[in-house]
C-alpha positions as CSV (number, residue, x, y, z in Angstrom):
1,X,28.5,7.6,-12.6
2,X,29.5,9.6,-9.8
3,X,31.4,13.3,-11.4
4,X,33.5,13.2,-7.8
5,X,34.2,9.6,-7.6
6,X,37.5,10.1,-10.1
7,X,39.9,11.2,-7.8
8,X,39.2,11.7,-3.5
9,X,39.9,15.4,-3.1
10,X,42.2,14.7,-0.6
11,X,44.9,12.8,-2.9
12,X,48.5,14.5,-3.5
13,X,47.8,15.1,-6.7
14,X,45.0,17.6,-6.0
15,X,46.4,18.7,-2.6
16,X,50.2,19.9,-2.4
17,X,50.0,20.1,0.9
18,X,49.4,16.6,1.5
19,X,51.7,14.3,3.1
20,X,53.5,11.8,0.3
21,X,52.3,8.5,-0.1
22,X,54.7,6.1,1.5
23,X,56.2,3.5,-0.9
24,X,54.7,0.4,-0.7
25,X,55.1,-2.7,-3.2
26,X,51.8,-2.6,-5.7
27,X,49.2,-5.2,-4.7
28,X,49.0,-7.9,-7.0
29,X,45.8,-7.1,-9.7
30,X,42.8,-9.1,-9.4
31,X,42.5,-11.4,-12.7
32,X,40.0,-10.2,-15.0
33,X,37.1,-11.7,-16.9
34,X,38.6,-12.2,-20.1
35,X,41.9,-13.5,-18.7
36,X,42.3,-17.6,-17.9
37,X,40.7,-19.3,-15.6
38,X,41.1,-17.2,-12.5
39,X,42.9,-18.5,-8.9
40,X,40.7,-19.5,-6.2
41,X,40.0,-16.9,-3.6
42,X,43.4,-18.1,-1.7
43,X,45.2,-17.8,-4.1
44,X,44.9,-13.7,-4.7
45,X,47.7,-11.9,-3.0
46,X,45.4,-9.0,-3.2
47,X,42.7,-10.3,-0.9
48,X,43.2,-10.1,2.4
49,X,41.6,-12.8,5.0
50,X,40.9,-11.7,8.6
51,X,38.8,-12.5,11.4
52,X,37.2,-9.6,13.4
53,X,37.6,-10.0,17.4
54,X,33.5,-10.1,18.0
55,X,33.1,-13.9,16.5
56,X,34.5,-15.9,13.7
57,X,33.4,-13.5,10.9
58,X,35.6,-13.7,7.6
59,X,36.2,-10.5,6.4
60,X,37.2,-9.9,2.9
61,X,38.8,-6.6,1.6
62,X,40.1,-5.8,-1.7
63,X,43.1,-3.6,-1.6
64,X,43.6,-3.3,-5.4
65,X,44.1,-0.1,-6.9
66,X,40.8,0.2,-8.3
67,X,38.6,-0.1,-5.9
68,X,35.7,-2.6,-6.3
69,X,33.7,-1.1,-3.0
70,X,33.5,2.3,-4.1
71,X,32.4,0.9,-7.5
72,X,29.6,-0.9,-5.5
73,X,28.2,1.8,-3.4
74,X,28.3,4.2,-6.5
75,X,26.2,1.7,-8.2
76,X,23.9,0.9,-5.7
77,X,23.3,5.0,-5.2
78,X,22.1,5.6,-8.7
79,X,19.8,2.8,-8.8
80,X,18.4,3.8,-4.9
81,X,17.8,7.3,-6.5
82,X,16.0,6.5,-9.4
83,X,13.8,4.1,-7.4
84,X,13.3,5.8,-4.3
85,X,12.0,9.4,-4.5
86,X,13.0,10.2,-0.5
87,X,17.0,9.5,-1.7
88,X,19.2,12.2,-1.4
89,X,15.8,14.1,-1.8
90,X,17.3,17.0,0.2
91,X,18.6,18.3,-3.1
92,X,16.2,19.0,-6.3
93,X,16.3,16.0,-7.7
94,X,18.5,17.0,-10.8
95,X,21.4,15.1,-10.0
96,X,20.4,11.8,-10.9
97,X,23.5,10.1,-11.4
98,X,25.3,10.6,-8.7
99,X,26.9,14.5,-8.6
100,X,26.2,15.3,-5.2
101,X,27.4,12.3,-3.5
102,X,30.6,11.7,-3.1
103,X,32.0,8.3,-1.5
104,X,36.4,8.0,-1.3
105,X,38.7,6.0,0.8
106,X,39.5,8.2,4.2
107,X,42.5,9.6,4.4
108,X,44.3,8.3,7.6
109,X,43.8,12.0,9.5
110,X,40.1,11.4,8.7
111,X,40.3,8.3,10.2
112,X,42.2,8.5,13.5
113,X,39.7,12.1,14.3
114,X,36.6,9.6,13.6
115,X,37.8,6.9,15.7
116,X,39.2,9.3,18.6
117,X,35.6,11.4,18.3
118,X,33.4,8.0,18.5
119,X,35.2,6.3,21.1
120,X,35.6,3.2,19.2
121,X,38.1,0.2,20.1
122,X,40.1,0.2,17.3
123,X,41.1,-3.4,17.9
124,X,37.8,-4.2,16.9
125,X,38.4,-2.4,13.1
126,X,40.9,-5.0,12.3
127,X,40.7,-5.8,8.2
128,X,37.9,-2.7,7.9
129,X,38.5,0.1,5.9
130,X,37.3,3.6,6.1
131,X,35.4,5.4,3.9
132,X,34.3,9.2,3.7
133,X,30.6,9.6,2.1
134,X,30.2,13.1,1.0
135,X,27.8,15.6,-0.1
136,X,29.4,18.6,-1.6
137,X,26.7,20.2,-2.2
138,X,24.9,20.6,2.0
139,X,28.9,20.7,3.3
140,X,28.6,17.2,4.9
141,X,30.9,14.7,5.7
142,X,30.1,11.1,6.8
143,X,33.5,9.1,7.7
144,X,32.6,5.4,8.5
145,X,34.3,1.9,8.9
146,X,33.0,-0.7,5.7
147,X,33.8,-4.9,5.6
148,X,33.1,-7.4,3.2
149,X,31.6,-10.5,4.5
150,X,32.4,-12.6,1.3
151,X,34.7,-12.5,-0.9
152,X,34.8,-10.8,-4.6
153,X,34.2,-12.9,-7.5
154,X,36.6,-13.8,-10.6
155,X,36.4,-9.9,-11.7
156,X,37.3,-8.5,-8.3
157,X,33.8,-6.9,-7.7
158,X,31.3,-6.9,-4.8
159,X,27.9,-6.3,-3.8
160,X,26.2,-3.9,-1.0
161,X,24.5,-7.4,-0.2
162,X,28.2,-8.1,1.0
163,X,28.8,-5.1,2.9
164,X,28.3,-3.9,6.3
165,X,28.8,-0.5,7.8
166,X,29.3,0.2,11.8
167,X,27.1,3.1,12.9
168,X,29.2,4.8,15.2
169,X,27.1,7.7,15.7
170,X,24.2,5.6,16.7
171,X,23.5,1.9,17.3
172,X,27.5,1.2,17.4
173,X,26.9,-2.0,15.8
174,X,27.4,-3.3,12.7
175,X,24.3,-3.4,10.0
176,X,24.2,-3.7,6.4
177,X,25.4,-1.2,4.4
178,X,22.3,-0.7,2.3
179,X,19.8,0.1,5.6
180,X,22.7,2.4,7.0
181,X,22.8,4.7,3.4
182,X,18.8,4.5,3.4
183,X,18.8,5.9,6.9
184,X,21.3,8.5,6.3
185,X,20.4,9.7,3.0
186,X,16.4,9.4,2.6
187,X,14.8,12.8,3.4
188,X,11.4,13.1,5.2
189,X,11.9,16.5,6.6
190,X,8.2,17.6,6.3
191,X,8.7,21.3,8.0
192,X,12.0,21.8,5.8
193,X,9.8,21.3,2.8
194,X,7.3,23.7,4.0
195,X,9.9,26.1,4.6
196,X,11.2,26.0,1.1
197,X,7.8,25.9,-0.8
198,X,5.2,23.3,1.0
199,X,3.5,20.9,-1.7
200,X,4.3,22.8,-5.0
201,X,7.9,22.3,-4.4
202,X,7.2,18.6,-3.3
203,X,4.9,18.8,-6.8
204,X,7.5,19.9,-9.0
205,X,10.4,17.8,-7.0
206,X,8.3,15.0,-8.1
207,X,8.0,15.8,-11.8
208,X,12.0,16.3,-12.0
209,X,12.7,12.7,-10.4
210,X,10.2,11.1,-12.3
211,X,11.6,13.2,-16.0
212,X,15.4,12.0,-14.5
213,X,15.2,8.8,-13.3
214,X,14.1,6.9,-16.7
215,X,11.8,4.8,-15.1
216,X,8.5,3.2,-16.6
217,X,5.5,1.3,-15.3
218,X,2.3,-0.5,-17.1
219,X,-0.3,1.7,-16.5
220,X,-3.1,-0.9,-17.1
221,X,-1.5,-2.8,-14.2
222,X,-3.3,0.0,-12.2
223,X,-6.3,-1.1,-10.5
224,X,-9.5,0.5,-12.5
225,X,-10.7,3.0,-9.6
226,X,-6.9,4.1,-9.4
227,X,-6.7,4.9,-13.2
228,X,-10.0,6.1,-13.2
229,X,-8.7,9.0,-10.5
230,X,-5.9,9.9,-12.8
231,X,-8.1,10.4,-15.5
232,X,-10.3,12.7,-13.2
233,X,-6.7,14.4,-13.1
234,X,-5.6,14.1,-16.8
235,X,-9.0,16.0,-17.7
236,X,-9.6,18.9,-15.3
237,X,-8.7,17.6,-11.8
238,X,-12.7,16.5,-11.0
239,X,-14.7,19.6,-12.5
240,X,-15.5,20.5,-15.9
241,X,-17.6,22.8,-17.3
242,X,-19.8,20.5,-20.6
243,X,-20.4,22.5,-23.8
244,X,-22.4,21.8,-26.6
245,X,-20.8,22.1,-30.0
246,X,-22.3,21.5,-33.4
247,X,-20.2,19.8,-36.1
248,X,-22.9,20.4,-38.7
249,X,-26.8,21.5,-39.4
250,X,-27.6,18.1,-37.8
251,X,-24.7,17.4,-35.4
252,X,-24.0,18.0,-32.2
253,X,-21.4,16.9,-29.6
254,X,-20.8,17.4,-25.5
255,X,-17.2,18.1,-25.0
256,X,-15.5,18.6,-21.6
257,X,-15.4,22.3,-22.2
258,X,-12.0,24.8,-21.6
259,X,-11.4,25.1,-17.6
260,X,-11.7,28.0,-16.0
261,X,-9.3,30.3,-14.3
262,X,-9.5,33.4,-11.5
263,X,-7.7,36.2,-12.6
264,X,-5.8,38.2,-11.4
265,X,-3.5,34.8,-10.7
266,X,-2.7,36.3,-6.8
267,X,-6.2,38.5,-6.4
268,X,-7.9,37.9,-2.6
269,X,-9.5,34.7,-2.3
270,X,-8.5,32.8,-5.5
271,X,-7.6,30.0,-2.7
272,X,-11.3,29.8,-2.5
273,X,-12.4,30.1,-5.7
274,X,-9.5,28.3,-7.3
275,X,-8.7,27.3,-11.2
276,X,-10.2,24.7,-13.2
277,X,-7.8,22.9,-14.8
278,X,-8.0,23.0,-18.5
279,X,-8.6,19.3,-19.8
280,X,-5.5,17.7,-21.4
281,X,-6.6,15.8,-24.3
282,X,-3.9,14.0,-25.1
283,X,-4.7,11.1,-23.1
284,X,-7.3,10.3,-25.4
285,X,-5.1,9.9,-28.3
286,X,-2.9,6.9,-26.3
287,X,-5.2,4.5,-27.7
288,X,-9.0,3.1,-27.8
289,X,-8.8,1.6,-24.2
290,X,-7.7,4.8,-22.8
291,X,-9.8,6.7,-25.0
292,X,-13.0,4.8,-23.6
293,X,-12.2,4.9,-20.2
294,X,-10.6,8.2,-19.9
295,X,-14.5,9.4,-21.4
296,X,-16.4,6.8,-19.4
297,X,-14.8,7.9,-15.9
298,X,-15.1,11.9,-16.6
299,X,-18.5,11.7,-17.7
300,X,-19.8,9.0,-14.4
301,X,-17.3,10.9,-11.7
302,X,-16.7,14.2,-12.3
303,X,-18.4,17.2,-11.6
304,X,-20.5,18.8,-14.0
305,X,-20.0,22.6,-13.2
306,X,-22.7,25.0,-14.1
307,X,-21.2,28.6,-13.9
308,X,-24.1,31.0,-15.3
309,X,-27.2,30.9,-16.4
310,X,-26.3,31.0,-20.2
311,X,-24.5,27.3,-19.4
312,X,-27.5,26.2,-17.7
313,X,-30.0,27.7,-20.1
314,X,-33.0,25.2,-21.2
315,X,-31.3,24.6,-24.9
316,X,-28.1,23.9,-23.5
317,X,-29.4,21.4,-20.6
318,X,-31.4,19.9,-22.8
319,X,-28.9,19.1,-25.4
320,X,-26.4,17.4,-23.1
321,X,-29.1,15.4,-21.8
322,X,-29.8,14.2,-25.7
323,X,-26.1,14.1,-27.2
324,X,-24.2,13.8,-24.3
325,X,-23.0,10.4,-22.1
326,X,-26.4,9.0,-20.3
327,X,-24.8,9.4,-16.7
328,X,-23.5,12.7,-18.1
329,X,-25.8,14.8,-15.4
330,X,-25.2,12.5,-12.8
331,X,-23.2,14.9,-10.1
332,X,-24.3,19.1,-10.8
333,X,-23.0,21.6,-9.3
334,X,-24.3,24.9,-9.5
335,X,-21.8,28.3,-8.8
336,X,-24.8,30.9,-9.6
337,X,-24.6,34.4,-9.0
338,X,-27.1,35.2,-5.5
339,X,-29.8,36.9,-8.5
340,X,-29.4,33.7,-10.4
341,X,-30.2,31.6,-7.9
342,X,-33.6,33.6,-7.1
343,X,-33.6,32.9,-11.2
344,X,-33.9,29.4,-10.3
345,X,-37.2,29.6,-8.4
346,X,-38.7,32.2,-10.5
347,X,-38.1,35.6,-8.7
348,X,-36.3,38.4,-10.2
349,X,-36.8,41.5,-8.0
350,X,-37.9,44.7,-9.5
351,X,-38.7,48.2,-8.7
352,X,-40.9,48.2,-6.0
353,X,-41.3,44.9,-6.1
354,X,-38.3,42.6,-3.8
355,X,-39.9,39.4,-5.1
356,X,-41.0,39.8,-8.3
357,X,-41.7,36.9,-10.9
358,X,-40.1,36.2,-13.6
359,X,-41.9,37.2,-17.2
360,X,-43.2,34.3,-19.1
361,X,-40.6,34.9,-21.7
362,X,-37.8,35.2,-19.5
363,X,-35.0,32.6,-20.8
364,X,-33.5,31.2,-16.7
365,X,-34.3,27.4,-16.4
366,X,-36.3,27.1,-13.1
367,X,-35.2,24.0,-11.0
368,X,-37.3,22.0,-12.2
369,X,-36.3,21.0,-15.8
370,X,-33.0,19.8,-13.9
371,X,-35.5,17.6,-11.2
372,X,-37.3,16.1,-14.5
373,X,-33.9,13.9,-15.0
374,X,-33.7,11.4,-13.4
375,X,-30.3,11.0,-13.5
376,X,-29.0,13.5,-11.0
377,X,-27.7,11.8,-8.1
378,X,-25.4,14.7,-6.6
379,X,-26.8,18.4,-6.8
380,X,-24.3,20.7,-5.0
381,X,-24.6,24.4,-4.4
382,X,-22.1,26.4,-4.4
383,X,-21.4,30.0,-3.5
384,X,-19.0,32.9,-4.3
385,X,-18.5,35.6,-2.3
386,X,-19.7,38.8,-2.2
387,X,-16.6,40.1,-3.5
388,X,-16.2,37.7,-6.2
389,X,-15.6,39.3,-10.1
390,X,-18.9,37.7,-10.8
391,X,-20.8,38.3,-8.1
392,X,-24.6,40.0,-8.6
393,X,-26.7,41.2,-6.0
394,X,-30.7,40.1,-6.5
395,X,-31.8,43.5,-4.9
396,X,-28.5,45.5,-6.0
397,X,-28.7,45.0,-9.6
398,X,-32.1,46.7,-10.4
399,X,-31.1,49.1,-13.2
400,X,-31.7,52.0,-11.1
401,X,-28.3,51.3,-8.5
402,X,-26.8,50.2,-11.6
403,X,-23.7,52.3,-10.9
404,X,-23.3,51.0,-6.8
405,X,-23.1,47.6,-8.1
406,X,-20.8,46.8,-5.9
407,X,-23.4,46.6,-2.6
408,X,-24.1,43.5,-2.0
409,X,-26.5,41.3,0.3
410,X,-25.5,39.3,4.0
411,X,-24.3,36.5,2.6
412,X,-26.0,34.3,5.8
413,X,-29.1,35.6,4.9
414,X,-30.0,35.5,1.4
415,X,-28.3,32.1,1.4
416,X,-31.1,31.0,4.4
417,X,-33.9,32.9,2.5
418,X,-32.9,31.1,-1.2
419,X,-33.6,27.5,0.2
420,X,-36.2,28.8,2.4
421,X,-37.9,29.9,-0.5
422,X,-36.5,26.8,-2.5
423,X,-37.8,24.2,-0.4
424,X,-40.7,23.0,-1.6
425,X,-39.0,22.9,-5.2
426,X,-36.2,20.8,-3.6
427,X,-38.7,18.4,-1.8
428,X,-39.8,16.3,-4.4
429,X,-36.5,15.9,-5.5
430,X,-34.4,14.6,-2.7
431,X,-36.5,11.8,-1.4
432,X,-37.6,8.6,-4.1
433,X,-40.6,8.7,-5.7
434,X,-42.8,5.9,-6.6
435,X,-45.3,5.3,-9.1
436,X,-48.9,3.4,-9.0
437,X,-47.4,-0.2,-9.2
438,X,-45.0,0.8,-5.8
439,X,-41.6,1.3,-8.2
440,X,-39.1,3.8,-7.6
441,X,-39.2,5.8,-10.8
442,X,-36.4,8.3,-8.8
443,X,-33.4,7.7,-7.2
444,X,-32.8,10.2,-4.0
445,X,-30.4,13.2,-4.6
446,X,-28.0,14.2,-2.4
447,X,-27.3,17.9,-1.8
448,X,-24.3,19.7,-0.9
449,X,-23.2,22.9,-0.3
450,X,-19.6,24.3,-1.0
451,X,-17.8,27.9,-1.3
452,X,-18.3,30.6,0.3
453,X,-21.0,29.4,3.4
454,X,-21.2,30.0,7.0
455,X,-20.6,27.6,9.1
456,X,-23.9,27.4,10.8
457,X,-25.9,28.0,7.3
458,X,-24.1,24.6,6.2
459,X,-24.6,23.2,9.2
460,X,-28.4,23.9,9.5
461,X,-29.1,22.8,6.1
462,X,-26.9,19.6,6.1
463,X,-29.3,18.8,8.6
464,X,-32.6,19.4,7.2
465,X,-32.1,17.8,4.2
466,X,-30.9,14.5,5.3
467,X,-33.7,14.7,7.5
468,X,-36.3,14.9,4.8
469,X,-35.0,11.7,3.0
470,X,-35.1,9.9,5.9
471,X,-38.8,10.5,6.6
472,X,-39.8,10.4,3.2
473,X,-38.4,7.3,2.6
474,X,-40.2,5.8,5.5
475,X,-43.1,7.2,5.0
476,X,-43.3,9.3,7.9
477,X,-44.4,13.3,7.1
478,X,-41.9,15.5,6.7
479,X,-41.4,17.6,9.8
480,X,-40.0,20.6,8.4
481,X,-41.9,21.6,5.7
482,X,-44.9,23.6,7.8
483,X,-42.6,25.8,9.6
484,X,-40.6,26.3,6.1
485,X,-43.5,27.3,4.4
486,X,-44.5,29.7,7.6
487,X,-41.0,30.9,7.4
488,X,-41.7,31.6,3.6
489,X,-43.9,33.9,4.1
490,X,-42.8,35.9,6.9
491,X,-39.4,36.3,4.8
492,X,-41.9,37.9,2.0
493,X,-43.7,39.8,4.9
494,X,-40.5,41.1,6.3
495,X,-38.8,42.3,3.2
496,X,-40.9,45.2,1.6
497,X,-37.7,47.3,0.3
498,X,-35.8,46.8,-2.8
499,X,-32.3,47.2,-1.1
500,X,-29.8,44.7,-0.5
501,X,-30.0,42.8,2.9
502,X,-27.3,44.7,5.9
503,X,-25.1,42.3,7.4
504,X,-25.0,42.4,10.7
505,X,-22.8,39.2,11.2
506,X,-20.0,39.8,13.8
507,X,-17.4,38.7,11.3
508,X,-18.7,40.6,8.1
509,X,-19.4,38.9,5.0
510,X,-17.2,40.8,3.1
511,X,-14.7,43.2,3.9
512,X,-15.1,47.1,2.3
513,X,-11.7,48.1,3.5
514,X,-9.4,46.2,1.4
515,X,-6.6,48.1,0.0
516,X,-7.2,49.8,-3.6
517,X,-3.9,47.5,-4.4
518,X,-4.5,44.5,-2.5
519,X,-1.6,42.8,-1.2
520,X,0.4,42.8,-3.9
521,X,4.0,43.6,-2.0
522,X,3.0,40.4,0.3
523,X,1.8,38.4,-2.4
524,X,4.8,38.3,-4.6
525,X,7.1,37.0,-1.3
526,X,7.5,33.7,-1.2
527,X,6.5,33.5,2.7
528,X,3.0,33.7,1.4
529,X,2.7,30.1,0.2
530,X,3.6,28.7,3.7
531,X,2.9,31.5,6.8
532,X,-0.5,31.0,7.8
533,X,-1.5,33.6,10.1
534,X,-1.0,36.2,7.8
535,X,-2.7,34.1,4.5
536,X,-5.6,33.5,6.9
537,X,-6.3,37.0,7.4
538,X,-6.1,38.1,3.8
539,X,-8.9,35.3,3.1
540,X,-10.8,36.8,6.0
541,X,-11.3,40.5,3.7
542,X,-12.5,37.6,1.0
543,X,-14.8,35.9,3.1
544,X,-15.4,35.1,6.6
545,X,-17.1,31.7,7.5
546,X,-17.0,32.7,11.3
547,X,-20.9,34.3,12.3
């Protein structure tokens, strides 16, 4: 119920300065359910039958002292609230029952201002009456004329079915009283909400209504696809990261693994590298339906992320392959380190020696343990920045610069030279294969790239390897792979030093001149979460995709 609908704040009794009432006689009181048989409509002395001067409308109004309308539209708000999220959404979504709406007869200095302001005939208000909608909270005051087109039943109550309100502000006709509240009260401000916090507030707005408004729905009545999304959401939001676990000398188990979060919460560039969400269980102890589909759709649609090489090791691989779901690899992503990604095609530079091969005994999977299954439909690489925590340069780690770990390689250009060099390993593996009997034995994989990429590296190998497949697949030869394997060797030709690769992008890979403290002051205002210029620039020290 409405905590202001007890009393309008303009009665005598809460203002002394209010003019007295003027004695009238008490209207008669409206029989109620559990009295006899009530009087036809006629009969009431408390109903009041007029015609308005447009047409031949009856109009019903109910004078009583309890006042059925205002019992109406109070009803009709709490249920509009608690099924329409845009309702009165101005506010937080806390008052769900009514506190910052206030609806009260108009006082007759409300109403003569109202109808002197509007310009409205008041011959053409006969039998309405005027009611003030208010919302304490915002300061605002809505005074407007209200008519019942049929008349109450044996109780003495109405509907908002029965009501209609004339717009004077707008349309200055009549409409029902329903559409008028829903057009007045439904907020859809977009840049207000930006203003005051942009989609976390709209995030957490929506968690309130939905805690408040007591409201339930059949989940299963959800088409599959759109329950198979949520539990993409319940579970880490699209991305996990698989481990292995043992349960015994013999037993083993794939679990969606523990998320993964960039710390510190506010550091440069965790907008780019953001969280993964730590899977939420629960949803697998609803019951066995839930249970099997909440399993089925993380292990076909999400993302399996591979973070290091010590989760993409050959026992670990491996293992999931053999314990885990069978489509369990069938989308990889890869967010190496730039010397674990040299890992992957056997180089790890030395001394002396800028592409030197891996030992025999050397523990990195190369690529193509991952290419032998041939479930791996979706390969995507992607990339951290230079300045990233976890970052390690391929030419900057050697033991001897141990201490300038920090330097780091163009991020253009050892990106360009990694599936240069990669190529040929890739080949194979994006276009079908077929065996002696003309069978595909391999679906195509599709790779991506993600993170922290030029624009024009994405863009020039988006191109190639699309181009491949569509070659390969038609037989023709693939027109790329001479000039990549020239280009090979004149990277190996060109690069005789052990040092990491200069940038000379005009837009630097990485910044060196970020503060010792960030932006700490800036990042605690609340102005960051919405004012883009200045947001955009602290990316920019991050990671610039410009060239």
């Amino acid at each position: 119920m409405f905590a202001l609908l007890g009393r309008p704040f303009d009665h005598p009794f809460d203002n002394p300065e209010a003019e007295p009432i003027p004695k009238t006689e008490p209207p008669a009181m409206l029989p109620m359910a559990e009295t006899k048989p009530s009087k036809t409509v006629g009969d009431h002395e408390a109903v009041a039958q007029t015609t308005d001067e447009i047409g031949s409308t009856v109009i019903w109004l109910d004078t009583t002292a309890v006042d059925p309308i205002t019992d109406a539209i109070e009803s009709f708000a709490v249920d509009e609230r608690r099924r329409n999220f845009h309702f009165l959404a101005r506010n937080s979504h806390i008052y769900m029952n009514g506190e910052d709406l206030s609806v009260f007869r108009a006082s007759p200095e409300r109403t003569d201002h109202r109808i002197d302001k509007s310009k409205v005939d008041p011959a053409s208000l006969s039998g309405c009456i005027w009611y003030t909608f208010s919302q304490p909270l915002w300061s605002l005051e809505d005074t407007v004329p209200i008519r019942c087109l049929t008349p109450p039943g044996a109780t003495g109550q109405v509907t908002v079915n029965d009501m209609e309100v004339l717009d004077i502000d707008d349309t200055k006709s009549w409409m029902p009283l329903c559409t008028w509240m829903r057009t007045q009260f439904e907020w859809h401000d977009e840049c207000d909400w930006k203003q005051r916090g942009g989609p976390q507030l709209q995030l957490e707005n929506q968690i309130t209504w939905w805690d408040n408004n007591g409201k339930q729905f059949d989940f299963f009545k959800l088409p599959l696809e759109m329950r198979q999304l949520l539990y993409l959401e319940f579970l880490g939001g699209g991305i996990i990261l698989p481990q292995v676990r043992s349960k015994g000398a013999r037993s083993r188990s794939v679990t969606f693994g523990h998320g993964d979060k960039t710390v510190p919460k506010d550091r440069v560039g965790s907008k780019i590298d953001p969280d993964i969400v730590h899977p939420d269980p629960k949803i697998l102890l609803v019951c066995q339906r839930t249970y099997h589909e909440a399993k089925d759709a993380v292990w076909t649609r999400a993302t399996k992320r591979f973070s290091s090489t010590s989760s993409f090791n050959r026992l670990n691989i491996s293992q999931i392959r053999l314990h885990g779901h069978p489509k369990a690899l069938n989308r990889v992503q890869l967010e190496l380190p730039a010397a674990h990604y040299f890992e992957l095609i056997g180089i790890r530079p030395r001394f002396g020696a800028p592409f030197a091969p891996m030992f025999a005994g050397d523990q990195a999977v190369a690529l193509g343990l991952l290419k032998s299954f041939n479930t791996v439909k979706y390969l995507d690489f992607r990339f951290i920045s230079p300045k990233h925590e976890r970052a390690i340069c391929p030419w900057g780690s050697i033991p001897r610069r141990a201490a300038s770990s920090q330097e780091h390689s163009c991020q253009k250009v050892w990106i360009d030279w990694f599936f240069t060099l990669a190529f040929e390993h890739l080949l194979g593996w994006i276009c079908k294969s077929h065996n002696e009997e003309n069978k595909i034995t391999r679906v195509k994989t599709i790779i991506t790239m993600s993170g922290c990429i030029k624009k024009s590296t994405r863009d020039k190998w988006e191109t190639i390897f699309p181009a491949e497949q569509k070659l390969k697949t038609h037989g023709g030869p693939p027109s790329f792979l001479d000039q990549l394997k020239d280009a090979a060797v004149e990277i190996r030709k060109t690069k005789q030093d052990d040092l990491p690769i200069k940038c000379d992008c005009s837009y630097p890979c990485s910044a060196t001149n970020i503060p010792e403290n960030g932006y700490v002051r800036f990042a605690d205002s609340d102005l960051r979460r919405h004012v883009a210029g200045p947001e955009e620039a602290i990316q920019e020290t991050y990671f610039s995709f410009k060239d």
